[in-house]
C-alpha positions as CSV (number, residue, x, y, z in Angstrom):
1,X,214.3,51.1,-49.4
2,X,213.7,47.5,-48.2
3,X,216.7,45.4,-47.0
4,X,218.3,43.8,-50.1
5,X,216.7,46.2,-52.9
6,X,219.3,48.1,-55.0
7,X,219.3,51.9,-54.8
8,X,218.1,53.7,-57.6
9,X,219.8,55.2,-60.1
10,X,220.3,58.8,-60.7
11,X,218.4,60.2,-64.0
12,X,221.2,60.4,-66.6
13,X,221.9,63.5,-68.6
14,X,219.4,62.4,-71.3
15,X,216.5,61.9,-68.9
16,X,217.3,65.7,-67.1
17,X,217.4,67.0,-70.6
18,X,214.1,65.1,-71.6
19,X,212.7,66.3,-68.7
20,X,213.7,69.9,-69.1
21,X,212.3,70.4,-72.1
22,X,208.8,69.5,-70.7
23,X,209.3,72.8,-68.6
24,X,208.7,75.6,-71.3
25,X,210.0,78.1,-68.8
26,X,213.8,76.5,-68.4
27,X,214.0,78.1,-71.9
28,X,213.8,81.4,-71.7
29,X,216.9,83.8,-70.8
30,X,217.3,86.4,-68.6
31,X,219.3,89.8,-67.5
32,X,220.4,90.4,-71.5
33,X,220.4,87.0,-73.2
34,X,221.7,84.5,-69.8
35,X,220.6,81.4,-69.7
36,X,218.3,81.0,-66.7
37,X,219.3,79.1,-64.2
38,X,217.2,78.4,-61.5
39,X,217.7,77.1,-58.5
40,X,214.5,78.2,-56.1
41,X,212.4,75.2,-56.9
42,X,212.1,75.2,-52.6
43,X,210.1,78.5,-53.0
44,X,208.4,77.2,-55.8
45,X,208.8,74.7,-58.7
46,X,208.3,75.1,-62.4
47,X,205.5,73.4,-64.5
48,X,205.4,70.8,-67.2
49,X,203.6,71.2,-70.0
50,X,201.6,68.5,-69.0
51,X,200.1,71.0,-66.2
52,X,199.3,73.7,-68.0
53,X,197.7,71.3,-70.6
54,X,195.2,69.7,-67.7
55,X,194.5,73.1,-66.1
56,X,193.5,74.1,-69.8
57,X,191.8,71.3,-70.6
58,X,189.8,71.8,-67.8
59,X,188.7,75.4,-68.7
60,X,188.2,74.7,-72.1
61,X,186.0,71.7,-72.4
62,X,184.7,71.1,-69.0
63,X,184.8,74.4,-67.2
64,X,181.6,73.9,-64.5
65,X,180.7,74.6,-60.8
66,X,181.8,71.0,-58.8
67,X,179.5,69.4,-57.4
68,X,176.3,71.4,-58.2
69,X,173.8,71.3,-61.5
70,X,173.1,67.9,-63.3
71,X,174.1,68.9,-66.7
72,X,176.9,67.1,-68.3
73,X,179.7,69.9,-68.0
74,X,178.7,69.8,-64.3
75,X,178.7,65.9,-64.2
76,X,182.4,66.3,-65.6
77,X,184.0,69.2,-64.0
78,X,182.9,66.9,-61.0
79,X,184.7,63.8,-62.1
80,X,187.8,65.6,-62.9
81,X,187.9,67.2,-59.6
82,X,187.1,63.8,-57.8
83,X,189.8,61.7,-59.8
84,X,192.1,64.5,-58.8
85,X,191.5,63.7,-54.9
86,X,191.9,60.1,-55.9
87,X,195.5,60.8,-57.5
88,X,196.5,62.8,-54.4
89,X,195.2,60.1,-52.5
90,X,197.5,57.2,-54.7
91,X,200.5,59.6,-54.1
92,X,199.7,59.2,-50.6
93,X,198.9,55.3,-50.1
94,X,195.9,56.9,-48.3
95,X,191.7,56.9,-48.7
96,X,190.2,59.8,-51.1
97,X,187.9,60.5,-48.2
98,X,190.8,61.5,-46.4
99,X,192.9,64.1,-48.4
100,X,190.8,67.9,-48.5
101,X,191.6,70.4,-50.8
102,X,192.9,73.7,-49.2
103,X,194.1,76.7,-50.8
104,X,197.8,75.6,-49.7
105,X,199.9,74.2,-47.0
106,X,199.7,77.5,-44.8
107,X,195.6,76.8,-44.9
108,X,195.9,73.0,-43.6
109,X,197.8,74.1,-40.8
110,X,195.5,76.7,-39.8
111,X,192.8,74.4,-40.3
112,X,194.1,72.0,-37.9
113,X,194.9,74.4,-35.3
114,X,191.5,75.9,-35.8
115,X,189.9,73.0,-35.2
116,X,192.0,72.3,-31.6
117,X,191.1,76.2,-30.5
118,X,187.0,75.7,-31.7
119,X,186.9,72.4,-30.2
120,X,185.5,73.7,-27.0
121,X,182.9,76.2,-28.2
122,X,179.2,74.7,-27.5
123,X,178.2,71.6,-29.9
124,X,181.3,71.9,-31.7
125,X,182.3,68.4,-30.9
126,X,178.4,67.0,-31.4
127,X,178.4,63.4,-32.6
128,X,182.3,63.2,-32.3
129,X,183.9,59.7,-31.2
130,X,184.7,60.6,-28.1
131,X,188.5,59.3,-28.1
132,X,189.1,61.8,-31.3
133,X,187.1,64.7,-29.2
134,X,189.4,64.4,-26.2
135,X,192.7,65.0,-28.0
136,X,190.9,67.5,-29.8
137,X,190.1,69.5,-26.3
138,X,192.8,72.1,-25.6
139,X,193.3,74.8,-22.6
140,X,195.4,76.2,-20.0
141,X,197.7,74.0,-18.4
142,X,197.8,71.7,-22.1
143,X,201.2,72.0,-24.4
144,X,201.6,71.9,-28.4
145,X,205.5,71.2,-29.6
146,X,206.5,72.1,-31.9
147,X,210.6,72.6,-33.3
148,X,213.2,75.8,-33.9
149,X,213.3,74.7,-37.4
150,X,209.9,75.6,-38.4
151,X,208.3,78.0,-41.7
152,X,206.7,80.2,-40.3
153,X,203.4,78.1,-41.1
154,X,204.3,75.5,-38.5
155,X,204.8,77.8,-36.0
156,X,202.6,80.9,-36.2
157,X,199.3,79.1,-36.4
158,X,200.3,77.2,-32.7
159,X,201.4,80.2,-31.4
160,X,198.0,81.8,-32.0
161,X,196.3,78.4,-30.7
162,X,198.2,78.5,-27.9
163,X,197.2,82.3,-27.0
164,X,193.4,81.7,-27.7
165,X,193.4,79.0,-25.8
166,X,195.6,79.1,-22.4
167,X,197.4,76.3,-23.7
168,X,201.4,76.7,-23.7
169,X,204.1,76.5,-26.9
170,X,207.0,73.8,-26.0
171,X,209.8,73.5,-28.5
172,X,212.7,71.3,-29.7
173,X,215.8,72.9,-30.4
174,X,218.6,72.6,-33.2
175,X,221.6,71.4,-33.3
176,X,224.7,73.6,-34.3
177,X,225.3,71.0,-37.5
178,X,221.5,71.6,-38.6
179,X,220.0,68.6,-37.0
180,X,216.9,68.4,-34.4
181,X,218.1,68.2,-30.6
182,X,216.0,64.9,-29.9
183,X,218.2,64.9,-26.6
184,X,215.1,66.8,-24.4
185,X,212.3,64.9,-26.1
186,X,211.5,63.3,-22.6
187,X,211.9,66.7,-21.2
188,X,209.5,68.5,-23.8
189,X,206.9,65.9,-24.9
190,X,204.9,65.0,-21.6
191,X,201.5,63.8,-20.0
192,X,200.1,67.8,-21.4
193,X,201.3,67.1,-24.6
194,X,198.1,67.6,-26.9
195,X,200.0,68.2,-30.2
196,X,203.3,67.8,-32.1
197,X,203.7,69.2,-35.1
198,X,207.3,69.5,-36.6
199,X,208.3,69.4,-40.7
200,X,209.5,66.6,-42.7
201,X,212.3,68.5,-44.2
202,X,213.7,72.0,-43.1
203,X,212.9,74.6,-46.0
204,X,216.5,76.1,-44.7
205,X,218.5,73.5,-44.5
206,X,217.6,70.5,-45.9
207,X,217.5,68.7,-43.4
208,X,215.6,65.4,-43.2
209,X,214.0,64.9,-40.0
210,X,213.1,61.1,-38.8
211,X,209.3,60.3,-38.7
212,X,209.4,56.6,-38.6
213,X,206.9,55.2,-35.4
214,X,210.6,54.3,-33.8
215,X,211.9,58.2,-34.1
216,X,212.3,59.5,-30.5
217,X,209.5,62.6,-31.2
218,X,206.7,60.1,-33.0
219,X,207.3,57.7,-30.3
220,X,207.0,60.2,-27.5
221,X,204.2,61.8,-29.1
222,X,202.5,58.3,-29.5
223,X,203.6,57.7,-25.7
224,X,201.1,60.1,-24.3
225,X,198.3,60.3,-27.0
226,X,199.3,63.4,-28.5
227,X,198.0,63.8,-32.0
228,X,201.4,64.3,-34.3
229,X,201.1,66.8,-37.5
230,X,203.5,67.2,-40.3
231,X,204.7,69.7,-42.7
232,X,205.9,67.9,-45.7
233,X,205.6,70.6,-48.4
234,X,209.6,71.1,-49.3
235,X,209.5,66.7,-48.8
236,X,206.6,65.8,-51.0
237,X,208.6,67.2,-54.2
238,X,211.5,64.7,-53.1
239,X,211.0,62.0,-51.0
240,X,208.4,59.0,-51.4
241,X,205.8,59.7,-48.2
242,X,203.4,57.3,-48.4
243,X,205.0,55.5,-45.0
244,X,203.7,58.8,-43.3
245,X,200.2,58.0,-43.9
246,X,200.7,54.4,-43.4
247,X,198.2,52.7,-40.6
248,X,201.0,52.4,-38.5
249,X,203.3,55.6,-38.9
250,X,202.3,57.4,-35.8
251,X,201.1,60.5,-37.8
252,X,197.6,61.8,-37.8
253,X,198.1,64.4,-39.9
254,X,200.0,66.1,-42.5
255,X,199.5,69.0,-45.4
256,X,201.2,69.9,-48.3
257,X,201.1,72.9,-51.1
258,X,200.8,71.9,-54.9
259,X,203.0,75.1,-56.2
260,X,206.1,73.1,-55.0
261,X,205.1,69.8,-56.1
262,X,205.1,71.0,-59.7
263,X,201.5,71.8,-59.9
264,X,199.5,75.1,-59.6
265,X,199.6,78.2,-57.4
266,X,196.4,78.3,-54.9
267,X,195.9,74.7,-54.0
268,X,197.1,72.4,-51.3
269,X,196.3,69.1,-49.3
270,X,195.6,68.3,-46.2
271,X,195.3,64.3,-45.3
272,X,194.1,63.8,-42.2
273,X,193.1,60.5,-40.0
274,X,189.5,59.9,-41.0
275,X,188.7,59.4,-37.3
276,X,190.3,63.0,-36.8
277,X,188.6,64.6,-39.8
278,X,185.0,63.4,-38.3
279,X,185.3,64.8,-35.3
280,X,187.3,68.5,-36.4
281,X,184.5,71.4,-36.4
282,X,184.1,72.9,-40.4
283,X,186.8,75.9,-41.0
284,X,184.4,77.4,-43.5
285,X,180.8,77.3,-43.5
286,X,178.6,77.4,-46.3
287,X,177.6,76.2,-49.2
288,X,178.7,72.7,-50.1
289,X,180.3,71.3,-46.9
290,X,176.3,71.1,-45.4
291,X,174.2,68.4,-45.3
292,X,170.7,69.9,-44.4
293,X,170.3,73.7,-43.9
294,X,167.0,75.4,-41.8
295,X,166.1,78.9,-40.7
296,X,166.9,77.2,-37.3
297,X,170.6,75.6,-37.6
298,X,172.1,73.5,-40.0
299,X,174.6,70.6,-40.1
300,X,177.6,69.4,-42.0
301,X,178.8,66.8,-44.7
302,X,180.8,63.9,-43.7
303,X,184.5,65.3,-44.9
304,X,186.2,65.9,-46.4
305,X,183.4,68.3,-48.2
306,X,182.8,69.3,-44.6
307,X,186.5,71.3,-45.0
308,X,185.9,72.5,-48.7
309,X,182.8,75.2,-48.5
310,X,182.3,77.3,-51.5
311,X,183.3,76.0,-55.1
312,X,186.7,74.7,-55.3
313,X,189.5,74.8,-56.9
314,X,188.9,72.5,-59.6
315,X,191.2,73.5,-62.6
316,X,194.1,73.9,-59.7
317,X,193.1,70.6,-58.3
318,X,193.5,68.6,-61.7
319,X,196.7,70.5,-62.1
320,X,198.2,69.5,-59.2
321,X,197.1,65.7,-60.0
322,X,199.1,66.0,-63.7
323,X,202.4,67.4,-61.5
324,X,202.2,64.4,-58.9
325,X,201.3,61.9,-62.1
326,X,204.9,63.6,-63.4
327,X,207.0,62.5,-60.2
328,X,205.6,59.4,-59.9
329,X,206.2,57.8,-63.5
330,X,209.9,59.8,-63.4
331,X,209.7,57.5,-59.4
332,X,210.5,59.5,-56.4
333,X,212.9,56.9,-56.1
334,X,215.3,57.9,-58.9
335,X,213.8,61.9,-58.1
336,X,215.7,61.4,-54.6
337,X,218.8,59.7,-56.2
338,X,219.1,62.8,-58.5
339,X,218.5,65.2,-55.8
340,X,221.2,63.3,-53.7
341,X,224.4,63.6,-56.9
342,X,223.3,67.3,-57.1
343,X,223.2,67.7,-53.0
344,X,226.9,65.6,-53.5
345,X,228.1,67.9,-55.9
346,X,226.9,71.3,-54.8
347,X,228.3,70.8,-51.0
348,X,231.7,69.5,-52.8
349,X,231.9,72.5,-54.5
350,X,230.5,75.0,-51.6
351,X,233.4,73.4,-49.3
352,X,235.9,74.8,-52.5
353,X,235.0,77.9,-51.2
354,X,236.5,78.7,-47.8
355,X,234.9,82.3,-47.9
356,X,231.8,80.7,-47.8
357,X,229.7,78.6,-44.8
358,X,227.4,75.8,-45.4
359,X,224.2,75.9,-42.8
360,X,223.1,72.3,-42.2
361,X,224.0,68.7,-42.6
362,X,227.3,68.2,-44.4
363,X,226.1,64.9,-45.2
364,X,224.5,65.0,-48.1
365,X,222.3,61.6,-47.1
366,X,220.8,64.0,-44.4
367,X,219.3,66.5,-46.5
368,X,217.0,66.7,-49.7
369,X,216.1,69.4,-51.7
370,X,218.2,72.8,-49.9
371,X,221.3,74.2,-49.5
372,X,221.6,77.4,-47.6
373,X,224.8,79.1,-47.1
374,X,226.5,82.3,-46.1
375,X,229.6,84.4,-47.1
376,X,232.6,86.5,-45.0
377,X,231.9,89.5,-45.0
378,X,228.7,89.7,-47.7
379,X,224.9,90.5,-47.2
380,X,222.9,87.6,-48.7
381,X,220.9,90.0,-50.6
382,X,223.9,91.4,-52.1
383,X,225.0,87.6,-52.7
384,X,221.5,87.1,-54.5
385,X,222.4,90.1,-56.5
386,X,225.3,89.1,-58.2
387,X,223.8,86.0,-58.8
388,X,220.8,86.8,-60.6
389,X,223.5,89.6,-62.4
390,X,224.4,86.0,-63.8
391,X,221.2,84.8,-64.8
392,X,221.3,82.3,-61.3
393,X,218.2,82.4,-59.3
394,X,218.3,81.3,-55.6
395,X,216.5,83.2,-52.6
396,X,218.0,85.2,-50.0
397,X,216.7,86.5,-46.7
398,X,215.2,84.2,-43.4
399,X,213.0,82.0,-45.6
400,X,210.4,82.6,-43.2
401,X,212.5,80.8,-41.0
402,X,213.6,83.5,-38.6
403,X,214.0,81.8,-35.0
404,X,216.2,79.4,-37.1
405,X,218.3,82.1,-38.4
406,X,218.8,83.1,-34.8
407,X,219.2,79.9,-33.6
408,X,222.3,79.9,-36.2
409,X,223.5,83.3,-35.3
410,X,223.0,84.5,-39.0
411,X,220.3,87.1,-39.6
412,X,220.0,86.2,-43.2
413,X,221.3,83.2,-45.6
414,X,221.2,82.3,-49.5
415,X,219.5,79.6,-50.1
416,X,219.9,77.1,-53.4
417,X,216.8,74.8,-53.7
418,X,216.5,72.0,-56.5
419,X,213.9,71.0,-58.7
420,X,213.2,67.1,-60.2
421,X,214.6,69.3,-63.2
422,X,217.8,70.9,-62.0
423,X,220.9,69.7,-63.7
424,X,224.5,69.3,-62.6
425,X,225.9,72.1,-65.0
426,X,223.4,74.6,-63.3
427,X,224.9,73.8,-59.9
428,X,228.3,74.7,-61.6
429,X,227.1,77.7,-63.1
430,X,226.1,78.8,-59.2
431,X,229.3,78.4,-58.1
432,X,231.1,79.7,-61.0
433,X,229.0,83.1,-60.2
434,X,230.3,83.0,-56.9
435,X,233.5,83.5,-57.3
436,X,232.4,86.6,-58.9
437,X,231.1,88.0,-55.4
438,X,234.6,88.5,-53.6
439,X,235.7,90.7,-56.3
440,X,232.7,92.6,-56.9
441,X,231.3,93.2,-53.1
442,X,235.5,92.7,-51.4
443,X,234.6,96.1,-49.7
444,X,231.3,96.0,-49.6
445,X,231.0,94.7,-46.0
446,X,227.5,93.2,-44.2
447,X,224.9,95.0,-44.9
448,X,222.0,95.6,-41.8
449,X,219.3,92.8,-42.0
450,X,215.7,92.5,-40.9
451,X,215.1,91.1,-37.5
């Protein structure tokens, strides 16, 4: 928000019911006529009707392999695929030859860190700008960064880079109130700094991490030329990011999944720096990301079809461009306002509950999307139990979040997540089922948790 522009308002009750009944799923009851209420959206979100229409659409009337045959189904399934890469790229403020299609956020990452541990195999780098090529070059003595609030696929993939390659994991902690420690950033970002890849917003906790070119970690990362990479798949549902792909945001890189952003399962984006995409080896080889093939060797499309061999995932692809069209003509201006009364009302009604611990920001302007909580003396699970008993639907376990369980000193949490759909009488019904877990668990004790 610009200095002197009014905040946006909240969607009334007669938007969120409008908007509900696009979702045919919010109908339908559960455990013996409840009312479903559900409030996992951070796991995944539900679909309009709108997406199911554009992913049938697609398969009814123009159902084709992209980007091969010159017949006219072929000539549209192509379209439709391409003007979906243009809508990502709208949602984005950023080029359509920079956004690729992957299969979801886990693949982006693991395409970027791909490309960082293949970078010095022979030729890989062949005709690369030289400036992209060195920051692309990574061995012993190098570092990637990355944070203790990381899913699992910000961290995993760099831990694997880092053990192909020689090159060693560095990492900023959390603090006790759910915020990142940007105390050490001198300390941990330095002249071997190659890559720093942290998330927008913690799929835990909510929390909303700055990634402005000011923030300490961006500006350190700029500092010493390493390339900065971010997860924003629990942000893109919630928060306007086009200023991360802006010229001059300081990020070169960031992926998201389309099952969270109301669109289909199997699909995700990857934006990436053109500069960066040009000189990044292929993930995939074969057909469609080459540009001339012999017995002898072959080479590679310009990307982004350098990163998208095979045939895509068109129908998923148009799908996920009818979810973002959704959040941007609702605005993710008045989608964050929303998400802000429910975060308002949910941690007002949490902190009701003194057999019960909020994990996180107790700000509500410092998290989007996530509220994760425990209770005395009750397993998570067994939490999650009750509550789906009452037709509530949350998650429960380490969100594939485990060092920052540990970090907490919790080995599991429940976690609340909120959709563009989510009402305010939902987040009263959670809390009205849990006051049913001290009566029905009061004995019951902790139960042992995975490690």
């Amino acid at each position: 928000m610009t200095t002197g522009q009014l905040a946006a308002q909240p969607l009334s009750e007669v938007e969120i019911a409008r908007i509900r009944a696009d979702f045919p799923l919010l109908s339908r009851t559960v455990r013996g006529g409840r009312p479903l209420v559900y409030l996992d959206s951070g796991a995944t979100s539900q679909k309009p009707r709108v997406v199911l229409d554009a992913e049938r659409e697609f398969y009814e009337r123009h159902n084709a392999a992209v980007h091969r045959g010159a017949h006219q189904l072929a000539e549209e399934a192509t379209d439709a695929f391409e003007g979906a890469r243009e809508t990502v790229a709208r949602f984005l403020g950023a080029d359509p030859g920079e956004v690729v299609f992957t299969k979801n956020g886990t693949e982006g990452l693991n395409l970027l860190a791909y490309a960082f541990s293949n970078a010095g195999a022979p030729g890989a780098l062949d005709g690369a700008d030289e400036a992209w090529a060195r920051r692309l070059r990574l061995g012993p003595g190098d570092e990637v960064v990355v944070t203790e609030m990381e899913h699992h696929a910000n961290l995993v993939p760099w831990q694997e880079l880092c053990r192909r390659t020689g090159a060693t994991l560095r990492w900023l902690g959390v603090e006790d109130d759910g915020e990142l420690d940007v105390s050490r950033v001198g300390e941990v970002v330095g002249e071997r700094t190659r890559v720093v890849a942290l998330t927008h917003v913690s799929n835990v906790l909510g929390t909303v991490n700055d990634l402005g070119p000011g923030s300490p970690v961006v500006a350190a990362a700029r500092a010493v030329g390493a390339l900065v990479v971010v997860d924003a798949c629990q942000s893109a549902p919630h928060l306007d990011i086009r200023a991360l792909a802006a010229d001059d945001s300081g990020v070169d890189a960031l992926v998201f999944t389309g099952h969270k952003t109301l669109g289909p399962s199997g699909v995700g984006v990857l934006w990436a720096r053109r500069g960066l995409l040009e000189a990044m080896p292929p993930f995939l080889t074969g057909g469609s990301m080459i540009e001339v093939v012999r017995m002898e060797g072959s080479s590679w499309a310009p990307p982004p079809a350098k990163f998208e061999a095979g045939v895509p995932m068109a129908a998923q692809a148009v799908g996920l461009a009818a979810g973002l069209d959704y959040l941007t003509e609702v605005g993710l201006d008045r989608v964050h306002a929303h998400d802000q009364q429910l975060m308002r009302h949910t941690l007002d009604l949490l902190a009701e509950r003194p057999w019960l611990r909020v994990l996180g920001p107790q700000d509500p302007a410092r998290r989007v999307g996530a509220v994760a909580f425990v209770a005395d003396g009750v397993h998570p699970h067994d939490v999650g139990q009750v509550l789906d008993d009452s037709g509530v639907a949350v998650r429960t376990g380490h969100h594939c979040a485990w060092p920052l369980h540990r970090r907490l000193r919790v080995p599991a949490s429940t976690r609340a997540s909120f959709g563009i759909y989510t009402s305010l009488e939902e987040v009263d019904a959670l809390a009205e089922a849990l006051d049913r877990v001290p009566a029905h668990l009061r004995t019951g004790g902790m139960r042992g948790a995975r490690r």
